[in-house]
C-alpha positions in Angstrom: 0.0 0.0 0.0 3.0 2.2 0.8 4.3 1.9 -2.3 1.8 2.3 -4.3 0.5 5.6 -2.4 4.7 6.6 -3.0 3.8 6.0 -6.8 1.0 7.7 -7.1 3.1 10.8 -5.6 6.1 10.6 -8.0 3.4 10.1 -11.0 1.4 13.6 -9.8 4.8 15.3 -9.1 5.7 14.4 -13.2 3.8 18.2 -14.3 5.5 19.6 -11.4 8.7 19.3 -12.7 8.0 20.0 -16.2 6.5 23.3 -15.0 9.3 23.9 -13.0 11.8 23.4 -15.9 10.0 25.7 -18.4 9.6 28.5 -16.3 13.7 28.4 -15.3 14.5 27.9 -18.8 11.8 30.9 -19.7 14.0 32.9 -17.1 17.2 32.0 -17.9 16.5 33.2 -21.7 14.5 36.4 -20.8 17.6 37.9 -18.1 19.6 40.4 -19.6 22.5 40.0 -20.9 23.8 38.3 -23.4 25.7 34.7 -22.2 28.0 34.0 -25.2 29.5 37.6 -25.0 29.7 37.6 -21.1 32.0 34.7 -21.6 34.3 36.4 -23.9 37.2 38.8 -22.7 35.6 42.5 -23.1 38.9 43.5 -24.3 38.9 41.9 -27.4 39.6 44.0 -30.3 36.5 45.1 -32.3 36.9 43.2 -35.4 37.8 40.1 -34.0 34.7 40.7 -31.2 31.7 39.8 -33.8 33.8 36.9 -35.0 34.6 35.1 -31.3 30.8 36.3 -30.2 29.1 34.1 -33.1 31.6 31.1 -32.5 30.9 31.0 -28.9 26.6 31.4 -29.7 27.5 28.1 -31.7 29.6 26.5 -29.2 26.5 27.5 -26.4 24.2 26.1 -29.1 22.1 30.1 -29.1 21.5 29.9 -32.7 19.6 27.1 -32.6 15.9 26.8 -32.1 13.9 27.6 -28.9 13.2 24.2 -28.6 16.1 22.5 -29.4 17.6 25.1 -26.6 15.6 23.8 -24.2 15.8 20.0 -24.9 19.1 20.4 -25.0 19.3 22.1 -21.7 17.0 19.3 -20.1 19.3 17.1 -21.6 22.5 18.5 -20.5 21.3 19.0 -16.9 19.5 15.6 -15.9 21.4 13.4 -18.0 24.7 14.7 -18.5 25.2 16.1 -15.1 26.5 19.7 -16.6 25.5 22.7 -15.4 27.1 25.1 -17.9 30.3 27.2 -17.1 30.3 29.7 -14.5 30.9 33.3 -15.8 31.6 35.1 -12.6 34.0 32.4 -11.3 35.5 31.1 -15.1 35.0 27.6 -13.8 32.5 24.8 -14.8 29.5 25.4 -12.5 30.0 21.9 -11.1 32.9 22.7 -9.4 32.0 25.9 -8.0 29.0 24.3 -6.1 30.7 21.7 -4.8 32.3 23.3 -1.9 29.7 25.8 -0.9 27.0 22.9 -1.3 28.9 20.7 1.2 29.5 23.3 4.2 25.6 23.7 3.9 24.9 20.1 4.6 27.1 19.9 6.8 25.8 23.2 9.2 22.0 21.9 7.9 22.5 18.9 9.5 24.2 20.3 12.8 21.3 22.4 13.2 18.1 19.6 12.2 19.3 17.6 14.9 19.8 20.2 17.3 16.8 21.9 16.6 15.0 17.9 16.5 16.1 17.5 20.1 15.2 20.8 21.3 11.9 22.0 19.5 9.4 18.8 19.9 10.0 18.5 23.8 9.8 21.6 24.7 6.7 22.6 22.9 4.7 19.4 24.7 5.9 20.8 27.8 4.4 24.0 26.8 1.5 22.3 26.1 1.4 20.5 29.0 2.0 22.7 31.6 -0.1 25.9 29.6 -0.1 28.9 31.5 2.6 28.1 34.2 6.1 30.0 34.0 7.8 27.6 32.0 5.0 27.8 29.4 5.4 31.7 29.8 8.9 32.6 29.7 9.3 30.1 26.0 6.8 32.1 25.0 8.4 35.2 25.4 11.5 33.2 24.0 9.7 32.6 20.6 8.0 35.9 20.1 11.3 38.0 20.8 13.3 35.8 18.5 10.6 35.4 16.0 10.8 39.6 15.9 14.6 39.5 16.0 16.4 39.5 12.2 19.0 37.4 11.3 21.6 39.8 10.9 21.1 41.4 14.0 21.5 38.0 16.4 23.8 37.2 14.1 26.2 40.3 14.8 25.2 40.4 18.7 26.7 36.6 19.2 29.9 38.1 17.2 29.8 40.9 19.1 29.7 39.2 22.3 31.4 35.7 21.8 33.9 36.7 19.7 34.9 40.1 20.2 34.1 40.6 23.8 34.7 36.9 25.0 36.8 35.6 22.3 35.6 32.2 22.6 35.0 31.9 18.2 36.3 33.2 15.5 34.7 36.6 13.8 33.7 34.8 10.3 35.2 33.1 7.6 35.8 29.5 7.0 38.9 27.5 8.4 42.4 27.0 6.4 43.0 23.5 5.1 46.7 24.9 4.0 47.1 26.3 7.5 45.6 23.5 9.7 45.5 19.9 9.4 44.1 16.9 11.0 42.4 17.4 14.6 43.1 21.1 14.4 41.5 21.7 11.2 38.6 19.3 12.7 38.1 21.5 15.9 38.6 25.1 13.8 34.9 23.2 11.8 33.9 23.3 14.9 34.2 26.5 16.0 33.4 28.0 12.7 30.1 26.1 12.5 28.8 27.0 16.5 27.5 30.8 16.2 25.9 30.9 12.5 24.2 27.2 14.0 23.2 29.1 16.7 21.7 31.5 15.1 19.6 29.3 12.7 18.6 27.3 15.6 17.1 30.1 17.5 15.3 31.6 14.5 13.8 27.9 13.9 12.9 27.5 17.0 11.0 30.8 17.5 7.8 29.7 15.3 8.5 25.6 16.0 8.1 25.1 19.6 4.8 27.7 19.7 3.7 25.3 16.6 4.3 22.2 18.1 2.4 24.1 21.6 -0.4 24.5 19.6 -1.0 21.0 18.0 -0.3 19.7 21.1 -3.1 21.9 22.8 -5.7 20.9 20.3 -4.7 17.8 20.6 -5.2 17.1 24.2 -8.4 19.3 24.4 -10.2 16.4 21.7 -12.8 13.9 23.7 -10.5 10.9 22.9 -8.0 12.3 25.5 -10.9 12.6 28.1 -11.7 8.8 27.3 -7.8 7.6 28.0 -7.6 9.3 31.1 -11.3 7.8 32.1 -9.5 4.5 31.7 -7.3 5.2 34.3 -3.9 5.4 31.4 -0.6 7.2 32.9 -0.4 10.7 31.3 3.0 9.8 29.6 0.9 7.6 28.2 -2.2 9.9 27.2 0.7 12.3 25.8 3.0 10.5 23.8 0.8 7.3 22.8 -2.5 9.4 22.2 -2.0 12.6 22.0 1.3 13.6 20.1 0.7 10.8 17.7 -2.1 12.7 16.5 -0.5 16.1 16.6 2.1 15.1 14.4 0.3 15.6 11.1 0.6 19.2 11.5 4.0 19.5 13.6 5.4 17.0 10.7 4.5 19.8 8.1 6.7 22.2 9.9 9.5 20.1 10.8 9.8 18.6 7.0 9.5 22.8 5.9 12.5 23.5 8.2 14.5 20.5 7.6 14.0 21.1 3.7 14.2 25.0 3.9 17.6 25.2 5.9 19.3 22.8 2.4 18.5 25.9 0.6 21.0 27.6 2.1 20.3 30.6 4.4 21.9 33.9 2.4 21.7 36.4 5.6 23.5 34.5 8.0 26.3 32.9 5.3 27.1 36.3 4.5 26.9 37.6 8.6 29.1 34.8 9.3 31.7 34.8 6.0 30.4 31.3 5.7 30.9 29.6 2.4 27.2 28.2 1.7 24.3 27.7 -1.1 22.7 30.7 0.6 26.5 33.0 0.1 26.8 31.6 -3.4 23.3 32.6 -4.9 23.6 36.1 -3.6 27.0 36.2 -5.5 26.0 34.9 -8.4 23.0 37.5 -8.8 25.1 40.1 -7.7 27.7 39.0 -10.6 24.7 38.1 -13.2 26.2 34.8 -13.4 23.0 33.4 -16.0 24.3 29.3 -15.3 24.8 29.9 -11.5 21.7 31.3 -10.7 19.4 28.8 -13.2 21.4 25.8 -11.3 20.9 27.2 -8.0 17.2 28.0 -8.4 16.9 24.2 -10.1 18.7 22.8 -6.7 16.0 25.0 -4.6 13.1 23.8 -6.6 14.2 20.3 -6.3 14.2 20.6 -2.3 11.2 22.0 -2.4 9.3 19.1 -4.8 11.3 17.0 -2.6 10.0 18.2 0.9 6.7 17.9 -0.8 7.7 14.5 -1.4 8.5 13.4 2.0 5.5 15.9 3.6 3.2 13.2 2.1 5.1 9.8 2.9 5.4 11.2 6.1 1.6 11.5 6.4 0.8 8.6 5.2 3.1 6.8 7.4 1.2 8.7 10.6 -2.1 8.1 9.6 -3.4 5.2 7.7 -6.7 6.5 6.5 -4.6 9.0 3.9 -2.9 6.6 1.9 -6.1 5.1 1.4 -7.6 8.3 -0.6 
């Protein structure tokens, strides 16, 4: 049945993807700019310009068709593996995104489970215990970091735990020329402690009050009145009866996070001088790199059919009764 209902998913997400393709392809074509002369050297001599110019249209295949562009393009991307050559950095778009998409797996997952650990029991505590102090002061947790930019908790923890306290470096990523071994191991570590920090404090800010919520409307249903008739413990009631019905809606969040921090998260990378998906997109639309940004915006719309994906395995896996619509 599970496989089946996964089938049925990958079939309905088949026009997703086409839509998706078109409309970057569309993009990529309308930008300004022209591609074949962004990759020649703007010092070239005039007469030899219009020469080099149609040579590489040809080698780009430009002069052909729209549509022959754009199969090509589909074909060059999902079978081939090639993402075109990076203008800005003069280096096949493979290789630029290797790095950056690396140290963005590598901080996303430091943070998921992190933010895993913390978010879920704290907002059934919440729940729990709604309206005593604890409940209160996360509360007054999540609203002021909800309200708090990026930037701005980004530069305070710089301010205060590496300026003031000097417990982290200021930015940047660590040497692999300089450092080796455990060294270069524990400088990761370092490097990667306040930009986590700071994504894990902005996720938390709407999670836990989420989770809160689900949980209250959970426990409020008459099938919670009916366990506790029976005489069940109230670990029992919470975790067995309660959360396992919240989850629908906490999973929604939880898969959006998870998903939304591979996307990289531009504000802090660039806070923090770290070396991300999120640093790299801002670069290449600040250098109208055309191949950068298509491939980037491809990558982010592949998360995102992705998390919807796993959003609806993920429900079906919780409750029983949707894989059976």
């Amino acid at each position: 049945m599970l496989i089946k209902f996964v089938i049925k998913r990958l079939i309905l997400l088949i026009p997703v993807l086409l839509g998706i393709t078109i409309m970057l392809f569309a993009l990529s074509r309308a930008m300004p700019g022209d591609p074949a002369r962004m990759m020649l050297n703007p010092d070239m001599r005039p007469e030899l310009m219009e020469a080099a110019l149609q040579s590489m249209r040809e080698r780009l295949g430009l002069d052909q068709p729209i549509v022959v562009q754009y199969f090509r393009w589909l074909y060059n991307y999902f079978v081939l593996g090639d993402f075109g050559h990076s203008s800005l950095f003069n280096r096949p778009v493979n290789d630029v995104i290797g790095e950056p998409l690396r140290n963005t797996i590598i901080l996303n997952a430091t943070i998921n489970v992190i933010y895993l650990i913390i978010a879920l029991p704290i907002g059934i505590k919440m729940a729990v215990k709604r309206g005593s102090l604890f409940d209160n002061s996360w509360q007054v947790f999540s609203l002021a970091a909800f309200s708090v930019p990026a930037f701005f908790l980004g530069l305070s923890l710089i301010f205060i735990f590496s300026i003031n306290l000097g417990w982290f470096p200021i930015g940047g990523m660590p040497n692999r020329a300089l450092l080796q071994g455990t060294e270069y191991t524990l400088q990761w570590v370092r490097t990667l402690v306040l930009p986590a920090t700071t994504l894990i404090i902005i996720s938390l800010a709407g999670a836990i009050r989420y989770t809160r919520n689900a949980m209250i409307d959970a426990l409020s249903q008459d099938y919670i009145r009916t366990a506790r008739s029976k005489g069940l413990s109230e670990k029992v009631v919470i975790y067995s009866h309660a959360f396992r019905n919240a989850l629908i809606p906490i999973s929604t969040i939880i898969v959006g996070v998870v998903f939304s921090l591979f996307a990289g998260a531009a504000v802090t990378e660039m806070v923090f001088g770290y070396n991300g998906i999120g640093r790299m997109i801002v670069a290449a639309v600040q250098g109208r790199d055309r191949n950068l940004i298509i491939s980037m915006q491809l990558f982010f719309s592949m998360v995102s059919v992705t998390a919807m994906l796993v959003a609806d395995i993920v429900y079906g896996l919780i409750d029983p009764r949707i894989k059976l619509k």
